[in-house]
Kinemage of the C-alpha trace (Angstrom):
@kinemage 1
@onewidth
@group {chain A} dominant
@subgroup {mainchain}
@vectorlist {calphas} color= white
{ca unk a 1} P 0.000 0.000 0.000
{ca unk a 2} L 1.617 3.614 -1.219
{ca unk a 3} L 0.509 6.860 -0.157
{ca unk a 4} L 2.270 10.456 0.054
{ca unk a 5} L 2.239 12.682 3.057
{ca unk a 6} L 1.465 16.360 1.728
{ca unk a 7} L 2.243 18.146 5.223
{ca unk a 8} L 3.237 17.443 8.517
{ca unk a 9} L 3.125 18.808 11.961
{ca unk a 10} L 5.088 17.722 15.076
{ca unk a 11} L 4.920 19.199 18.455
{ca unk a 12} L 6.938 18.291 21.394
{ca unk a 13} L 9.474 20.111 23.772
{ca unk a 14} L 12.496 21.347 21.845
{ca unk a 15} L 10.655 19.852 18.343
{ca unk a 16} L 8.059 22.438 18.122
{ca unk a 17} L 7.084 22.480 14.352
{ca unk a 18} L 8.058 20.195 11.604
{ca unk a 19} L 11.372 22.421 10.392
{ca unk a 20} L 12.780 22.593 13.596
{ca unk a 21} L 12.226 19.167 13.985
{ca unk a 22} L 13.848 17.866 10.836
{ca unk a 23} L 16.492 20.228 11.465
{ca unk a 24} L 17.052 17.995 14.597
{ca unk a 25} L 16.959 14.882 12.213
{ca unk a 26} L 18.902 15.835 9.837
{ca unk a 27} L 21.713 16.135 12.370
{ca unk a 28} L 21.983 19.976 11.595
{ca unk a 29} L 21.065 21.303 15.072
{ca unk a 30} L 21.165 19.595 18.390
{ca unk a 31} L 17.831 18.790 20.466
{ca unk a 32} L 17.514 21.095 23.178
{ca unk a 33} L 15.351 19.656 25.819
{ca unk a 34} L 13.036 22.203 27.252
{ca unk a 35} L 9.290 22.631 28.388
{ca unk a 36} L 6.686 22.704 26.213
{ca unk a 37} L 3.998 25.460 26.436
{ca unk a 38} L 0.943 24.728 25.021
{ca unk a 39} L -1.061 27.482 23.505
{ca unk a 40} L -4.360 27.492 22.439
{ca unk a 41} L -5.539 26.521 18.882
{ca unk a 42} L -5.821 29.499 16.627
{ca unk a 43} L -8.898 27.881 14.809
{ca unk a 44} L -11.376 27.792 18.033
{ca unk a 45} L -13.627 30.442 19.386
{ca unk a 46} L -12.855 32.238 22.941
{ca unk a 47} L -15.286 29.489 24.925
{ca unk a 48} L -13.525 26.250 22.910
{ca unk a 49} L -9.895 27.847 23.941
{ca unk a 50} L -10.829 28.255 27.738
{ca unk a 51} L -12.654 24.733 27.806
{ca unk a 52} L -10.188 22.221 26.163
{ca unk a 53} L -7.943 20.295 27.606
{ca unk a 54} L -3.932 20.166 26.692
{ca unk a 55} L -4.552 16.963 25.271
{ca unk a 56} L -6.768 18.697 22.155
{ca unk a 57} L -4.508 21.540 21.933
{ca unk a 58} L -2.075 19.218 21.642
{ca unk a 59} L -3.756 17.348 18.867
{ca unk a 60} L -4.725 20.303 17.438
{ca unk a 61} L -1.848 22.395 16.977
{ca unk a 62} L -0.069 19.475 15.114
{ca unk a 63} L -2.811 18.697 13.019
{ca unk a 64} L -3.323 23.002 12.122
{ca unk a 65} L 0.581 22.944 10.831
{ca unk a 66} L 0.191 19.536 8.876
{ca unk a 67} L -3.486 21.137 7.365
{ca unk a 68} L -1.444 24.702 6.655
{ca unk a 69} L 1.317 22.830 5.118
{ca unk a 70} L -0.876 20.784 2.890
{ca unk a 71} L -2.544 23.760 1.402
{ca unk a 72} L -5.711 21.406 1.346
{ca unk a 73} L -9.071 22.814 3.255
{ca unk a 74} L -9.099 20.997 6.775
{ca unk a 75} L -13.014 21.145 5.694
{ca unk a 76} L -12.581 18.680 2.811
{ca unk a 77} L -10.116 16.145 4.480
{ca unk a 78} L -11.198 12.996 6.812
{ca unk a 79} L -9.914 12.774 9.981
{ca unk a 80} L -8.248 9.799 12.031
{ca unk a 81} L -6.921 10.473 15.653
{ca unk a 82} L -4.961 8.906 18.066
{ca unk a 83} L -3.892 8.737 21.448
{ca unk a 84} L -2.965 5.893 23.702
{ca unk a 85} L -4.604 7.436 26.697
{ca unk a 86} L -7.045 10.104 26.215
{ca unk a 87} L -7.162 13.574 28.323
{ca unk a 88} L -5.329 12.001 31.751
{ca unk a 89} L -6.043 15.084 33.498
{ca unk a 90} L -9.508 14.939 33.058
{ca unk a 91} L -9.904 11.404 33.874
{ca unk a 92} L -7.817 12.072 37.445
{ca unk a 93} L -10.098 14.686 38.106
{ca unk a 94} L -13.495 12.828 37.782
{ca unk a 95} L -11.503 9.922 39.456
{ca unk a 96} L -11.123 12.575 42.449
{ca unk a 97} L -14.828 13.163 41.822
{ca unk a 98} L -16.089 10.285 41.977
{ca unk a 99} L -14.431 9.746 45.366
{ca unk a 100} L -15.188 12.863 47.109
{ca unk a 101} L -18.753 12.953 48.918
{ca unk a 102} L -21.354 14.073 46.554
{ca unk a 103} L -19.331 13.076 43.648
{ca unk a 104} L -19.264 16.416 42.337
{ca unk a 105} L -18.456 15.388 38.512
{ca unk a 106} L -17.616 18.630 36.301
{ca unk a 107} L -19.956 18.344 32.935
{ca unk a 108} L -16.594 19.949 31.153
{ca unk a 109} L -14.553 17.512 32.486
{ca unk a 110} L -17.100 14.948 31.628
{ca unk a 111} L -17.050 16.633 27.924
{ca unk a 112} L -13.308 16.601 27.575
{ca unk a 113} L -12.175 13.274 28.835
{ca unk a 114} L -14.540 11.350 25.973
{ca unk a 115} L -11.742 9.952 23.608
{ca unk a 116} L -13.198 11.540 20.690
{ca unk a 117} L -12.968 15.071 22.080
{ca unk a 118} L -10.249 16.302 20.315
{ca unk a 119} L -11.317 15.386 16.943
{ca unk a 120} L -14.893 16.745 17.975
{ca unk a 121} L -13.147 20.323 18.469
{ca unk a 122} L -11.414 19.814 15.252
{ca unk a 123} L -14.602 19.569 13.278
{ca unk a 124} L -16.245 22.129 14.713
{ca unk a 125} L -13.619 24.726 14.804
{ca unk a 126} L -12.878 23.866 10.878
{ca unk a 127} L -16.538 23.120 9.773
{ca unk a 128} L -15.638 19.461 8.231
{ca unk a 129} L -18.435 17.176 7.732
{ca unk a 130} L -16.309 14.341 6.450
{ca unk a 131} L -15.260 11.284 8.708
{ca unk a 132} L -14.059 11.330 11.608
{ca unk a 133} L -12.336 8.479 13.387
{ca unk a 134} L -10.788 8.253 16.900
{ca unk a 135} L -8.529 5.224 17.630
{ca unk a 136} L -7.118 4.265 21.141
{ca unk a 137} L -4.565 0.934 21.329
{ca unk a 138} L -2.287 1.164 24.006
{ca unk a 139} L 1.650 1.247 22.752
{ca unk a 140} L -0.090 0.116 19.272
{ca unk a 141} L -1.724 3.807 19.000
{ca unk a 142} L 0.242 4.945 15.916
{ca unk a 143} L 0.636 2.024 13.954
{ca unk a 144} L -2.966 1.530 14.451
{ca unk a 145} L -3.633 5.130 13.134
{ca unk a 146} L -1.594 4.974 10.547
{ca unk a 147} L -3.161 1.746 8.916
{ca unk a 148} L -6.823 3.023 9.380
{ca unk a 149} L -5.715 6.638 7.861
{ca unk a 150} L -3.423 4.800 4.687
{ca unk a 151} L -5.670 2.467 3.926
{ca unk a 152} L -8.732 4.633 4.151
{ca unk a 153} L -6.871 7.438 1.877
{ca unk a 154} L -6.326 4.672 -0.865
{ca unk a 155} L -9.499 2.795 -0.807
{ca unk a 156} L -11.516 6.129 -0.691
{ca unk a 157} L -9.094 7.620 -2.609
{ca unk a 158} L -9.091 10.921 -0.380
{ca unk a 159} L -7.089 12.843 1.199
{ca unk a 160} L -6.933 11.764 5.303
{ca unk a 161} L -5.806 13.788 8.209
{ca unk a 162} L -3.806 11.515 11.117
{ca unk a 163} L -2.966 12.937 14.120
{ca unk a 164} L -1.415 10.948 17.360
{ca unk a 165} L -0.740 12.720 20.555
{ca unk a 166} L -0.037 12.152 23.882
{ca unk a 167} L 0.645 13.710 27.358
{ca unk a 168} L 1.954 12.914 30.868
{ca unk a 169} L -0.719 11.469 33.198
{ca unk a 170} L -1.100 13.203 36.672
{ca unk a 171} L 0.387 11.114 39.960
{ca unk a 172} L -0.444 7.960 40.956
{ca unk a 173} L -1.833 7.495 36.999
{ca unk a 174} L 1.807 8.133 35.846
{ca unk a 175} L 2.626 5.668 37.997
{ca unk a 176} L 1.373 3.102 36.201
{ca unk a 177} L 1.574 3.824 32.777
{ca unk a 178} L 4.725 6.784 32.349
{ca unk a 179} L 5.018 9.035 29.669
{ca unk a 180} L 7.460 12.034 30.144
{ca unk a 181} L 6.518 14.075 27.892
{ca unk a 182} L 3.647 15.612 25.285
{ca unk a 183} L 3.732 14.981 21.711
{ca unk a 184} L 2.127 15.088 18.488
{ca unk a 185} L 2.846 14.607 14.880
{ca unk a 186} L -0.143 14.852 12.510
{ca unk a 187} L 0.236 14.120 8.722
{ca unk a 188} L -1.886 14.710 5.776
{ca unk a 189} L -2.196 11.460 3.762
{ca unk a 190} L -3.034 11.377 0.108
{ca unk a 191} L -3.767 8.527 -2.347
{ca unk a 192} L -1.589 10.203 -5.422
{ca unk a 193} L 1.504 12.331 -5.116
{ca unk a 194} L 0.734 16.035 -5.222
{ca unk a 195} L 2.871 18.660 -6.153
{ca unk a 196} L 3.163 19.615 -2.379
{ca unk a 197} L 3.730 16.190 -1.351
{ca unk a 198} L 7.021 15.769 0.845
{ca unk a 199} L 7.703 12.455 0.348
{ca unk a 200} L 6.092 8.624 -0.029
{ca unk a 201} L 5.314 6.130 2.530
{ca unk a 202} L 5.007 2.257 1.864
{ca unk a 203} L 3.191 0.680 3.659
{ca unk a 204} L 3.515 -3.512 4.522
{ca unk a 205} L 2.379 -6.182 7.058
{ca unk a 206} L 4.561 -8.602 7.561
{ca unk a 207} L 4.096 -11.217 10.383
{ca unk a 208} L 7.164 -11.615 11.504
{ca unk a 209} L 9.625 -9.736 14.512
{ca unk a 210} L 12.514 -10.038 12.381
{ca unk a 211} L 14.377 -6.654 13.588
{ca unk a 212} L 14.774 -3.733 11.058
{ca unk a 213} L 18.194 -1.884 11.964
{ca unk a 214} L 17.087 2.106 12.230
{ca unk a 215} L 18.584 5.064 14.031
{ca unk a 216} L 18.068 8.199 15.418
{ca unk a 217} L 19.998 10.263 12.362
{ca unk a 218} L 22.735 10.562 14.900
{ca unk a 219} L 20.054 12.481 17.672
{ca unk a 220} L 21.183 10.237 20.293
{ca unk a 221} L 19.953 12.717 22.869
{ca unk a 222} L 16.261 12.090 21.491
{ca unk a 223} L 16.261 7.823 22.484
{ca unk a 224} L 14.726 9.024 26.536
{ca unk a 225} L 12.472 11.523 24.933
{ca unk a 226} L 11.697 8.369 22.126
{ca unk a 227} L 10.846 6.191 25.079
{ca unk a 228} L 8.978 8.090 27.209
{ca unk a 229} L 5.960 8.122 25.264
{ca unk a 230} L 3.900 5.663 23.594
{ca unk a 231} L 2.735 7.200 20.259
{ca unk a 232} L 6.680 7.216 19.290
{ca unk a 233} L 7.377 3.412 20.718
{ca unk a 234} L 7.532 2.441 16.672
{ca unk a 235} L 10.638 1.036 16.164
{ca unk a 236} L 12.170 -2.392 16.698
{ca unk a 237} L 15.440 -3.505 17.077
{ca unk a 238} L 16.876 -1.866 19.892
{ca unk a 239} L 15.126 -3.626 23.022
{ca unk a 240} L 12.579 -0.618 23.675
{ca unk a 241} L 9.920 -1.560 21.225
{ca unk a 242} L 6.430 -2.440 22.117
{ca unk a 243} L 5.078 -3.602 19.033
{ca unk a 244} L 5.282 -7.350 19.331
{ca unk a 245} L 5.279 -8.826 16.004
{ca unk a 246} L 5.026 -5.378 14.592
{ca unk a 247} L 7.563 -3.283 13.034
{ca unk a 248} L 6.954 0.386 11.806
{ca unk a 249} L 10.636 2.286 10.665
{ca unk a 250} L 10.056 5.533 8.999
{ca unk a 251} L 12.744 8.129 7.779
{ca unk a 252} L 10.781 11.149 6.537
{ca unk a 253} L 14.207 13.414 6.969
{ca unk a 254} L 16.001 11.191 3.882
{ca unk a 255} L 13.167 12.751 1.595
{ca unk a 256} L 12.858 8.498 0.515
{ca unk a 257} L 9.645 8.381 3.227
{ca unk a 258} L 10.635 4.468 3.033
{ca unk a 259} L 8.237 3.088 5.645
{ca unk a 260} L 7.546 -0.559 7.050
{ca unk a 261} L 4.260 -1.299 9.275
């Protein structure tokens, strides 16, 4: 299965925005770890800004660069997001809630920890009516994404928005399932090459856990950040993937976009 990636967002700490983070790639600047502040989305009203979570603005941000970058109409492009957990903070709180006498529940918490919230604030902000899909599957969260959003782009042949984000969970949540840090990288998937396109991805299964030698582009400071969070855990061969009979090796800074699912 072949498809072409016409933009792409990615934001993380010290990787906000796709040229700063091929930059990093590319081995022609170092990472420089630092906190990542996340701002609210552009594209929503005054209400939608105060009310989301970091988890959508996350998503959102990532997906508004790859969109912008596409020079496609977010309107006219079918959506498919990801995230291995969902809005943590929300689900602490009503957790806390739920616990405390009365169970005083908050109806916006309620409203933001549903895993389709961030694609829900997507549509609305950009007025698309086309489909929407929301995937969760643990450490399999962006191979899972990426299938559904390639295979959907070539048997619809449309274009497909896919966006996979993650943040830390609050204590004792973090606990139990660690990430250190938020990220998202949202591409826009197309069934032919484009004159925009950036480069090709092909994909294959394989059933087999036959390792598939990969690096870092010489960003060996980037491995901790690459472990810390499960959208990223997508490459085999060094002891850290999760992907058990998987494999999914993608080098979008060599311009070949040779990928492996």
């Amino acid at each position: 299965m072949q498809v072409f990636v016409a933009g792409l967002g990615v934001l993380g700490g010290g990787l906000e925005g796709w040229e700063e983070t091929a930059a990093v790639l590319r081995g022609d600047r170092p990472w420089e770890a630092r906190d990542l502040v996340l701002q609210p989305p552009e594209i929503l009203s005054g209400r939608e800004r105060r009310r989301s979570a970091d988890t959508t603005r996350l998503a959102l941000n990532a997906a508004q660069e790859a969109v912008l970058q596409s020079g496609l109409q977010a309107r006219e492009i079918a959506a498919v997001f990801g995230s291995a957990n969902g809005s943590g903070m929300e689900t602490h709180a009503i957790l806390k809630a739920l616990a405390a006498p009365g169970m005083p529940v908050s109806p916006t918490q309620f409203h933001n920890s549903v895993h389709n919230s961030a694609v829900g604030y997507w549509c609305i902000a950009t007025g698309c009516h086309r489909p929407s899909t929301s995937i969760a599957c643990h450490d399999f969260t962006f191979a899972a994404a990426l299938l559904k959003a390639a295979a959907q782009a070539t048997s619809e042949a449309t274009a497909v928005l896919l966006t996979v984000s993650d943040c830390p969970l609050p204590s004792p949540l973090n606990e139990k399932r660690p990430i250190k840090a938020p990220f998202a990288v949202s591409m826009v998937i197309t069934p032919q090459r484009e004159p925009q396109s950036l480069f090709r991805l092909a994909v294959t299964w394989r059933r087999s856990t036959e390792a598939i030698a990969t690096d870092l582009m010489g960003a060996a400071d980037l491995r901790d950040l690459w472990q810390g969070n499960p959208i990223r855990r997508t490459r085999s061969g060094d002891g850290h993937s999760t992907l058990y009979g998987r494999r999914l090796a993608a080098d979008p800074s060599s311009g070949r976009g040779g990928l492996l699912l």
